[in-house]
C-alpha positions in Angstrom: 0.0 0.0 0.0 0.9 4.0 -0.5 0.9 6.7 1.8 0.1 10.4 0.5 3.7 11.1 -0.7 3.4 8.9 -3.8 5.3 5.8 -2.4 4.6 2.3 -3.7 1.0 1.1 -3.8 1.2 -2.2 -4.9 4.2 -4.4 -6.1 3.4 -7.5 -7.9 6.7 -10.2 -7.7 7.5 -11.3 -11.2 4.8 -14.6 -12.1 4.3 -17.0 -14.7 0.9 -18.7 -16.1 -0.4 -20.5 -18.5 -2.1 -18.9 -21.2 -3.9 -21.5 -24.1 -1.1 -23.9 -23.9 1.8 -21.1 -23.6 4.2 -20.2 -20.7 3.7 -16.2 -20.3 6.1 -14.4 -18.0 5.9 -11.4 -16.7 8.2 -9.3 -14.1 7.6 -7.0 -11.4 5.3 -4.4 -11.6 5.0 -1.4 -9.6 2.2 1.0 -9.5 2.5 4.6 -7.9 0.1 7.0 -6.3 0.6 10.8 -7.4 0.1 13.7 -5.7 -1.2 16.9 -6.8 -1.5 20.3 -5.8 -4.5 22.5 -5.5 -4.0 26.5 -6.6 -6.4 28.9 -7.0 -6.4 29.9 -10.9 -4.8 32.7 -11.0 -1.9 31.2 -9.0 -1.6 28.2 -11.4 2.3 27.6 -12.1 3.7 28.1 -15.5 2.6 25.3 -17.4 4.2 22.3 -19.0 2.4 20.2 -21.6 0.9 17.4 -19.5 1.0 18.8 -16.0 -1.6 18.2 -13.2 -3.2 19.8 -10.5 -6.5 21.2 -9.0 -7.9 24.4 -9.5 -10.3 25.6 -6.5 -12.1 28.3 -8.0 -13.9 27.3 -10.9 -17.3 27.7 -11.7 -19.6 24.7 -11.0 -21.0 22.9 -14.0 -17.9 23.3 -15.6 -17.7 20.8 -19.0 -15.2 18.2 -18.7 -12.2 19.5 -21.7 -13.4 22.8 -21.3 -10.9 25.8 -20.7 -10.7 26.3 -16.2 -11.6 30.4 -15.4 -11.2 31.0 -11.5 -15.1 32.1 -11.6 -16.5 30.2 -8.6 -15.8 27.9 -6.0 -16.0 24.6 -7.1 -12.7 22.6 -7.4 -11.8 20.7 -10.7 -9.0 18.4 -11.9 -6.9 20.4 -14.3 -4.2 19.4 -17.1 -2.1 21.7 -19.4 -2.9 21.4 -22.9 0.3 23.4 -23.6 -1.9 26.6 -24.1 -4.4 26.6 -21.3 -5.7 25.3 -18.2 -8.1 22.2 -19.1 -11.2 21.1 -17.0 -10.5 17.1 -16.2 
């Protein structure tokens, strides 16, 4: 299991089965938890194509993919687009 600064959640130890008459092998796998910070809109960081956070101040019954505004106080998932902030 993780705790909230993104350490391992789940390690699988390498495994073999049987798959319609074939050996499959696979090995370990690792899965991650990510944390992400919340900003009001106007205090969004710089953005880099691909980055995550929360915005706090959105308007409610924002669409999911639209562009976030800091005109409410709803919070919403947020992702750069490599232009603008985007609702989801």
């Amino acid at each position: 299991m993780a705790d909230s600064a993104g350490t391992s959640l789940l390690t699988l130890t390498a495994a073999s089965a049987t798959f319609n008459g074939a050996s499959v092998s696979m090995g370990a796998l690792t899965a991650t938890t990510e944390t992400l910070s919340t900003y009001a809109f106007t205090s969004l960081p710089a953005g880099v194509l691909g980055m995550k956070a929360f915005v706090n101040n959105n308007s409610s019954g924002a669409a999911w993919g639209s562009t976030a505004n800091g005109s409410g106080s709803t919070t919403y998932p947020v992702w750069y687009n490599g232009s603008a902030w985007i609702i989801g």
